[in-house]
DSSP file (Angstrom, degrees, kcal/mol; ACC not computed):
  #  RESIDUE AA STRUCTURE BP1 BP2  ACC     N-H-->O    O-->H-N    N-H-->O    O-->H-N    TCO  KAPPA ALPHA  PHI   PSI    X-CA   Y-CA   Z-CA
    1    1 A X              0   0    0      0, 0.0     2,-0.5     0, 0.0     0, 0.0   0.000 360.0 360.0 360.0 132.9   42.3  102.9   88.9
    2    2 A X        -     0   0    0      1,-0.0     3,-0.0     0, 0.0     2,-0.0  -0.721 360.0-114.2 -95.9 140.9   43.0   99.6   87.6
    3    3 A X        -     0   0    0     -2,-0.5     2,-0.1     1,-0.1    -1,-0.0  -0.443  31.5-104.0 -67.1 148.6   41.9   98.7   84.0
    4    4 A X        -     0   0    0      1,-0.1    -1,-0.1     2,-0.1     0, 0.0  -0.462  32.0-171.0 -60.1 123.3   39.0   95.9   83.3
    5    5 A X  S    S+     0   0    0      1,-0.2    -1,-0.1    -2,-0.1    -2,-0.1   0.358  75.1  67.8-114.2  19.9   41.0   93.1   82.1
    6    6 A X  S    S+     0   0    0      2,-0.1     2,-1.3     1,-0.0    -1,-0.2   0.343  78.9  96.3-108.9  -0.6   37.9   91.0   81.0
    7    7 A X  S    S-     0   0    0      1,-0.0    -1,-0.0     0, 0.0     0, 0.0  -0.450  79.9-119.3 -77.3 109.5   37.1   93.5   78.2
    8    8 A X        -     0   0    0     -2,-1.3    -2,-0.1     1,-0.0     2,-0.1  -0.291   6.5-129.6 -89.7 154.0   38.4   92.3   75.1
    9    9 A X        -     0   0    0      1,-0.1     2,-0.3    64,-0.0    -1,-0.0  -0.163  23.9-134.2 -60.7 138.8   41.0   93.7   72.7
   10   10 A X        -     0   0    0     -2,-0.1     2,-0.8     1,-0.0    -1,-0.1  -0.744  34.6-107.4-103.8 163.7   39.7   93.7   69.0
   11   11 A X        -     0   0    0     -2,-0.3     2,-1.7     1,-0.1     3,-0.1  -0.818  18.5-124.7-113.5 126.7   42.7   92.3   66.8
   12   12 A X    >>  -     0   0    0     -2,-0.8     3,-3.4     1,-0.1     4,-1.4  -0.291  39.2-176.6 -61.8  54.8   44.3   95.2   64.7
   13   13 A X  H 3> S+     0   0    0     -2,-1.7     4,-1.4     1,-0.3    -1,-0.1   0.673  79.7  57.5 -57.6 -13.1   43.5   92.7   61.1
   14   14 A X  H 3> S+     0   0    0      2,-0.2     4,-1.7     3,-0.2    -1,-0.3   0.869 110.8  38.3 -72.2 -56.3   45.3   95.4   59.0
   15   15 A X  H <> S+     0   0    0     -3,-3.4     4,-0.7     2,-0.2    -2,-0.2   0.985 109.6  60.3 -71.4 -48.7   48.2   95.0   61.0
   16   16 A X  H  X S+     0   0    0     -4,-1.4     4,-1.1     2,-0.2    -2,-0.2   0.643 115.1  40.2 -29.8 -38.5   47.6   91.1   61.1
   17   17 A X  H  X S+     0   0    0     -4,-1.4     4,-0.6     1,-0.2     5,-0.3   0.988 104.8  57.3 -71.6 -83.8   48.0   91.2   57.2
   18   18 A X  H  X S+     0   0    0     -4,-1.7     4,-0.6     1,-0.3    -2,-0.2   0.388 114.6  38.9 -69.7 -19.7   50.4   93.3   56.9
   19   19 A X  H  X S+     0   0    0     -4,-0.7     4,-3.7     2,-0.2    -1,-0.3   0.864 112.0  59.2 -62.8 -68.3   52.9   90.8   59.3
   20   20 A X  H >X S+     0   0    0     -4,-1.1     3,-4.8    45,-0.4     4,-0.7   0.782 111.1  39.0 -20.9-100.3   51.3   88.1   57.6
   21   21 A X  H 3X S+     0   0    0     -4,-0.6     4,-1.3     1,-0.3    -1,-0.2   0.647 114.5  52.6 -24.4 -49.5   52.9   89.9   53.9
   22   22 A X  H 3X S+     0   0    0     -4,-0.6     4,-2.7    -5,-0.3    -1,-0.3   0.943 110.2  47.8 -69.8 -32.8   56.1   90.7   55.4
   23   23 A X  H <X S+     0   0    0     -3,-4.8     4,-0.7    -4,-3.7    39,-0.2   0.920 114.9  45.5 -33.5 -49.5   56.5   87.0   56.6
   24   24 A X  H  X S+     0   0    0     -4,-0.7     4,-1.2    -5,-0.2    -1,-0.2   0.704 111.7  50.6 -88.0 -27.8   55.6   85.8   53.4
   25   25 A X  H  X S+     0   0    0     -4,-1.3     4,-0.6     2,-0.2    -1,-0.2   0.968 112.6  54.1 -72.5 -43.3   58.0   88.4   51.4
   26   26 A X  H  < S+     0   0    0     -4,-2.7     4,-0.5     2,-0.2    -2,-0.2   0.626 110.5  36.8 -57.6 -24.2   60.8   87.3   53.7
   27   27 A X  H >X S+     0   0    0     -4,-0.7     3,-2.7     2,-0.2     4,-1.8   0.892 115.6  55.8 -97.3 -55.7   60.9   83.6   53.3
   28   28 A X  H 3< S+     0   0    0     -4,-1.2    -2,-0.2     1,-0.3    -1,-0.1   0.666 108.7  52.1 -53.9  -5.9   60.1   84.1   49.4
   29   29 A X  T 3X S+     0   0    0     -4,-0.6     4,-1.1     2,-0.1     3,-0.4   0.850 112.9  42.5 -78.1 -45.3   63.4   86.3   49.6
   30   30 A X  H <> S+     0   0    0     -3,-2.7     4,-0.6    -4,-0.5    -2,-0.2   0.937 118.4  49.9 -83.2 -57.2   65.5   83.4   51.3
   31   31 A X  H  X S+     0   0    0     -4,-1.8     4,-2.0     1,-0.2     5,-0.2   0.690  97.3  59.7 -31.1 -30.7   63.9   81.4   49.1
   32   32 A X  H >> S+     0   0    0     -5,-0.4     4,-2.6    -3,-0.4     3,-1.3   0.984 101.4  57.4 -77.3 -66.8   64.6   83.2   46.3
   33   33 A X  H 3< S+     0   0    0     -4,-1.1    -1,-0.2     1,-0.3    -2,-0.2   0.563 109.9  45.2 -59.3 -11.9   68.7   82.8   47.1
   34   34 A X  H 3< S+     0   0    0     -4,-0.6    -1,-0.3     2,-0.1    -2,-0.2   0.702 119.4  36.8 -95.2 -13.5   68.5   78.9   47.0
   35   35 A X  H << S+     0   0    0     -4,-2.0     3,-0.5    -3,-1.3    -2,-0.2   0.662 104.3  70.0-111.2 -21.7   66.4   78.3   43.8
   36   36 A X  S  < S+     0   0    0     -4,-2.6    -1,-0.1     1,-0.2    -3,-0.1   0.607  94.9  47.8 -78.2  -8.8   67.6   81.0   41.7
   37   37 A X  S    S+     0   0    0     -3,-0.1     2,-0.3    -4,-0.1    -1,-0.2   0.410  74.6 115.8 -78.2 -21.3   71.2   79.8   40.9
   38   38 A X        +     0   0    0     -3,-0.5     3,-0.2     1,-0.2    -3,-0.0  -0.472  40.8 174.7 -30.3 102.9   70.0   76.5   39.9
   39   39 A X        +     0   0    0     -2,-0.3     2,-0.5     1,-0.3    -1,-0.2   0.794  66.6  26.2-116.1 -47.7   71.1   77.0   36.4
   40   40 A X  S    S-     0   0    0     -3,-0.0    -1,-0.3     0, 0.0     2,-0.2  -0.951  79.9-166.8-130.7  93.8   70.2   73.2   35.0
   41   41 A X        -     0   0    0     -2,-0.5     5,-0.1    -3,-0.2     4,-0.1  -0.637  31.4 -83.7 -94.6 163.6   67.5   71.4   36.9
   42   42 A X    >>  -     0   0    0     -2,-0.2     3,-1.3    63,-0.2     4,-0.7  -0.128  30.3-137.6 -59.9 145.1   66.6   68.2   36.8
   43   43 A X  T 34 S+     0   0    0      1,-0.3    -1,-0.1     2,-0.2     4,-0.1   0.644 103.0  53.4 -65.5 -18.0   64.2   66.8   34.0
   44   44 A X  T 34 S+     0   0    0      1,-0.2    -1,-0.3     2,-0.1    -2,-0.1  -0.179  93.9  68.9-116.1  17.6   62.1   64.7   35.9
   45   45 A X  T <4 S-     0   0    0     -3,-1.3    -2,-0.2     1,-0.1    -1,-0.2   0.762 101.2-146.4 -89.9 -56.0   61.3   67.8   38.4
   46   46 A X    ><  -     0   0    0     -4,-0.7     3,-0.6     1,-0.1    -2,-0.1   0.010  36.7 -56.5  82.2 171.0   59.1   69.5   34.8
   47   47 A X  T 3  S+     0   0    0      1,-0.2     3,-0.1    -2,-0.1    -1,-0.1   0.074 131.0  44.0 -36.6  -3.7   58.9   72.9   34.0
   48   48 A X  T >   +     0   0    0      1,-0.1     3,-0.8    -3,-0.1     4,-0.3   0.000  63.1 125.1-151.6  64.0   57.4   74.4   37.1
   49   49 A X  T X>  +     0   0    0     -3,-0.6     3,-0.9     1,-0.3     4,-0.7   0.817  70.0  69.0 -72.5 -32.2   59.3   72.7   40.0
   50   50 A X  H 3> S+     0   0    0      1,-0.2     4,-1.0     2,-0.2    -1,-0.3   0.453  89.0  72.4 -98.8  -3.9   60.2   76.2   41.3
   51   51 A X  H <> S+     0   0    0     -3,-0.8     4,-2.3     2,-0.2    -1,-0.2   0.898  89.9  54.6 -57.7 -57.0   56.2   76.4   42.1
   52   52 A X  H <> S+     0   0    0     -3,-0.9     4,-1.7    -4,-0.3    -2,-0.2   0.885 112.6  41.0 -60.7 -59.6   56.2   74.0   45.1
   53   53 A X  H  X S+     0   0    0     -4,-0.7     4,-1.5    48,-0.3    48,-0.3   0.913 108.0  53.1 -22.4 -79.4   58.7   75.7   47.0
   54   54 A X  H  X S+     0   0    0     -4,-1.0     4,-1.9     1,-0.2     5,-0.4   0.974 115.8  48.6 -55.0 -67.0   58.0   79.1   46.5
   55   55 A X  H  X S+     0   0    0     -4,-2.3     4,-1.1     2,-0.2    -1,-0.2   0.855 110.2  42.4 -34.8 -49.9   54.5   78.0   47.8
   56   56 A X  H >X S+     0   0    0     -4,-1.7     3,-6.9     1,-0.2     4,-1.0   0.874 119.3  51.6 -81.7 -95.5   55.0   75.9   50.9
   57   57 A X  H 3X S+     0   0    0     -4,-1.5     4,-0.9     1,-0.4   -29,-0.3   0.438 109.5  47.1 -42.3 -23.8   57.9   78.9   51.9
   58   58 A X  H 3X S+     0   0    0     -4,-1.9     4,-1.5    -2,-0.5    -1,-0.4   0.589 113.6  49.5-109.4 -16.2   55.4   82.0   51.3
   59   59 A X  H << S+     0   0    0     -3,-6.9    -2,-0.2    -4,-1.1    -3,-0.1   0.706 108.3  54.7-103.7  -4.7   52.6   80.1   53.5
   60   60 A X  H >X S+     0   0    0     -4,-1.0     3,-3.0     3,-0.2     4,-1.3   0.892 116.4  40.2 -52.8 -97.0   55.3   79.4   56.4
   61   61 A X  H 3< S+     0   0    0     -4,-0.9     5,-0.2     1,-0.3   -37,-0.2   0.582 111.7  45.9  -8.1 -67.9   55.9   83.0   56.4
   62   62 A X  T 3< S+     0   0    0     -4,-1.5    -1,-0.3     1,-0.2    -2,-0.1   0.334 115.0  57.0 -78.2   5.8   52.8   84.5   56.1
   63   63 A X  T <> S+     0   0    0     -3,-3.0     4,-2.2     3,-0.1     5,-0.4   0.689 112.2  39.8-117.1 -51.1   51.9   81.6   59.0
   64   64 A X  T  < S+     0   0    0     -4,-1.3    -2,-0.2     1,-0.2    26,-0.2   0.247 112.9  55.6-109.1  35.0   54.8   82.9   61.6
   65   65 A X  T  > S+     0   0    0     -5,-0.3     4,-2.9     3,-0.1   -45,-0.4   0.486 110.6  45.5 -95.5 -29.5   54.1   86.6   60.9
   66   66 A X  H  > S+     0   0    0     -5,-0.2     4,-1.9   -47,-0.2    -2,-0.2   0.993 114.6  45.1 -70.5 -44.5   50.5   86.0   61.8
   67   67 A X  H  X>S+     0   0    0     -4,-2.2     4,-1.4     2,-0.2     5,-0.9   0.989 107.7  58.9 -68.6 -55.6   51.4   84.1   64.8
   68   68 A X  H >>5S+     0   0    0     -5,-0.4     4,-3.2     1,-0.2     3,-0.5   0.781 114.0  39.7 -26.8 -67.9   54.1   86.9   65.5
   69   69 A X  H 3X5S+     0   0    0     -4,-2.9     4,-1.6     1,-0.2    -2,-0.2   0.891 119.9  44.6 -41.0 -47.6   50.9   89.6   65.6
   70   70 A X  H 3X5S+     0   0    0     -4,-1.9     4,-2.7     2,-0.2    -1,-0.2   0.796 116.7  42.0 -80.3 -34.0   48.8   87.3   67.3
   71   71 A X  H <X5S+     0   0    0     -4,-1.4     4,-2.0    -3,-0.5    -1,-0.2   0.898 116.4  52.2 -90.2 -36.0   51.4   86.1   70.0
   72   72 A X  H  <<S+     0   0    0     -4,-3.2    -2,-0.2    -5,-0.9    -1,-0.2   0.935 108.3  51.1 -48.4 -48.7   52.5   89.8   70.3
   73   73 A X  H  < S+     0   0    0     -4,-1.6    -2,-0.2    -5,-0.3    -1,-0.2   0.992 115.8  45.8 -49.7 -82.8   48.5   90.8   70.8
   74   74 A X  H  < S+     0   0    0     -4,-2.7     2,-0.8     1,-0.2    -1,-0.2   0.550 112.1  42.7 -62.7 -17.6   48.4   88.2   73.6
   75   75 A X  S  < S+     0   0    0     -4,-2.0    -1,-0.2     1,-0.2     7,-0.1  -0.939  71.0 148.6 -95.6  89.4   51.2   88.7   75.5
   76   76 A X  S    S+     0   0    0     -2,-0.8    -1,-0.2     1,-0.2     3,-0.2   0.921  76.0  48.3 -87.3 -52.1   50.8   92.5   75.4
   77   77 A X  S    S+     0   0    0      1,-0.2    -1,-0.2    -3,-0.2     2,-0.2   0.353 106.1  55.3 -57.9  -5.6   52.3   92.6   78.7
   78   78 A X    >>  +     0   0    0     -6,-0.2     4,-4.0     1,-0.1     3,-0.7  -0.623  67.1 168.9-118.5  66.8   55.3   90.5   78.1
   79   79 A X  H 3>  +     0   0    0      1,-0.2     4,-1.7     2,-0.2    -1,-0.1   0.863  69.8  33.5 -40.7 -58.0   56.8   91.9   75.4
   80   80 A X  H 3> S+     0   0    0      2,-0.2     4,-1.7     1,-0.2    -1,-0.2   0.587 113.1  59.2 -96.5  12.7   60.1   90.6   74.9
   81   81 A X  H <> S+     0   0    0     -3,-0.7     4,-2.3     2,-0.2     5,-0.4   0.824 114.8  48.7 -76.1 -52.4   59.1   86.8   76.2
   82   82 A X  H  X S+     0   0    0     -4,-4.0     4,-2.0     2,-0.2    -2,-0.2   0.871 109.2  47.8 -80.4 -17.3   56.7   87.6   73.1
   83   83 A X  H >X S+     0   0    0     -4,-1.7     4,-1.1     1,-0.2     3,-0.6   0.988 113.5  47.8 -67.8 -66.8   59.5   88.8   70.7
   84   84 A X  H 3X S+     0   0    0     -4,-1.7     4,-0.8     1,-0.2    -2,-0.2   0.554 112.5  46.6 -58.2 -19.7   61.6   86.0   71.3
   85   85 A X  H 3X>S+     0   0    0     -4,-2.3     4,-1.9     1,-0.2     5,-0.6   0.894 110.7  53.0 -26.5 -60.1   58.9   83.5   70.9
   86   86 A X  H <X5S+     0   0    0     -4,-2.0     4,-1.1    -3,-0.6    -2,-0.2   0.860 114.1  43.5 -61.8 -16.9   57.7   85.1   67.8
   87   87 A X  H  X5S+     0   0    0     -4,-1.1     4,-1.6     2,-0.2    -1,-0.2   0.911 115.3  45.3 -96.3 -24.4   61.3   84.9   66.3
   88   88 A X  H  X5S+     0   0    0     -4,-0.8     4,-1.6     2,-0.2     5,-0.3   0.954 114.1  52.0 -86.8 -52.4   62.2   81.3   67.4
   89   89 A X  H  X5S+     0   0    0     -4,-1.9     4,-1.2     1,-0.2    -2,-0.2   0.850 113.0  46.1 -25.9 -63.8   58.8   80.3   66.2
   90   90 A X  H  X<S+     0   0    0     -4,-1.1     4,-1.8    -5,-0.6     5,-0.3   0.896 113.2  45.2 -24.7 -64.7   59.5   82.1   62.6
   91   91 A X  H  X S+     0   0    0     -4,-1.6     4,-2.4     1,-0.2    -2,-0.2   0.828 106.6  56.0 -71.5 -35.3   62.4   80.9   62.1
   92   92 A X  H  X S+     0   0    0     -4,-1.6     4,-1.7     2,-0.2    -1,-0.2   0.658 114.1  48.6 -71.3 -43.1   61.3   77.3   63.2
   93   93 A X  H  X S+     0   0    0     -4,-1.2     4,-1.7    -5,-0.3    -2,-0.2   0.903 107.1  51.6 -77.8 -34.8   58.4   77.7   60.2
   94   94 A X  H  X S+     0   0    0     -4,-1.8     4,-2.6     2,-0.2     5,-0.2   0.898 106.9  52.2 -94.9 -28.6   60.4   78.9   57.7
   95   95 A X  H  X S+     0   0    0     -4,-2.4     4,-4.8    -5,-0.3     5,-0.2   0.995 113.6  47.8 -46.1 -58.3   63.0   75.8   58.2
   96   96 A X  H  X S+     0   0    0     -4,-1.7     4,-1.9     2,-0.2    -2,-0.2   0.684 114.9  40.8 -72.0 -17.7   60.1   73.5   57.9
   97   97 A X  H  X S+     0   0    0     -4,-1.7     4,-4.9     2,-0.2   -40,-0.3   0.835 117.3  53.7 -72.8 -33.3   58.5   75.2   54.7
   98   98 A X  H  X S+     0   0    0     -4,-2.6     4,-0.8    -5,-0.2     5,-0.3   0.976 113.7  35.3 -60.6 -57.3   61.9   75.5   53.5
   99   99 A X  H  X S+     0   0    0     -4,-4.8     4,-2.1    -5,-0.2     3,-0.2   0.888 121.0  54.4 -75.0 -32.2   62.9   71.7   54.0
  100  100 A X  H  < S+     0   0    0     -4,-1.9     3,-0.3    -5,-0.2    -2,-0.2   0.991 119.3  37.7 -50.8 -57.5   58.6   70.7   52.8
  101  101 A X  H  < S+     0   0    0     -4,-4.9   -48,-0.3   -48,-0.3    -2,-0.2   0.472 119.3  38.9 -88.4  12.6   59.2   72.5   49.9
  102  102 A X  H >X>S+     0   0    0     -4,-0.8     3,-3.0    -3,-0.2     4,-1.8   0.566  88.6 115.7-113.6 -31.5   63.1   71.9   48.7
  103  103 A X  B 3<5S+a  107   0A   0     -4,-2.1     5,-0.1    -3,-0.3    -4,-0.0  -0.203  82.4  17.9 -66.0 147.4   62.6   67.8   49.8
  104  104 A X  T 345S+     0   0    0      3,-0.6    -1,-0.2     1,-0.1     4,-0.1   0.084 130.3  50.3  84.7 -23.0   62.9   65.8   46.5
  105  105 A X  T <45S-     0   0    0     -3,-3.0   -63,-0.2     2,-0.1    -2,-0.2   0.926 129.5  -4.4-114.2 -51.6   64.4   68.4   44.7
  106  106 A X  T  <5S+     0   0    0     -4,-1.8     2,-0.4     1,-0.1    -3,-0.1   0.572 129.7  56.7-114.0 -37.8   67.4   70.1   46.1
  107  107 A X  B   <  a  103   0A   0     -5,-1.3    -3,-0.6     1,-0.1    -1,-0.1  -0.710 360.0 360.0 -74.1 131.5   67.2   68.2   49.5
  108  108 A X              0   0    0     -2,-0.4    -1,-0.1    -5,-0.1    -5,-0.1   0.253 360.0 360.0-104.0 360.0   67.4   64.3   49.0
């Protein structure tokens, strides 16, 4: 018996989150190891330059951990075409949050 493949899958949102959160813990960890040595920052940054960063880098994250769940969901059947997507995709977000949120400051 073959299964109905026009019934749809409800999307696991618990798990969805929970990708999401680990994304968003991972890049604010990476993060964490370029802005936290920064001993004397610049004056003309102010007092809560370290905001912008952190921000842009924790919605990268939590942005390619959802797509990780979600691409994982849709390609149930091609698993590891969907792990390596989801990792090159990740990695690919967290450069670009990295470089939104570091340009001006650490980046020129």
């Amino acid at each position: 018996m073959t299964p109905n493949t026009l019934v749809p899958r409800a999307i696991n949102y618990r798990k969805l989150l929970n990708l999401a959160a680990a994304g968003a813990g991972l890049g604010l960890l990476l993060m964490a190891l370029f802005l936290l040595p920064v001993k004397h920052p610049k004056p003309e940054w102010g007092p809560m330059w370290m905001l912008r960063p952190f921000v842009m880098i924790a919605l990268a994250g939590a942005t390619g951990g959802a797509f990780a769940y979600l691409i994982n969901w849709y390609l149930d059947r091609y698993k590891a075409v969907a792990v390596i997507l989801s990792i090159v995709i990740y990695i690919i977000g967290l450069w670009m949050g990295t470089v939104l949120g570091l340009v001006g400051m650490l980046w020129h």
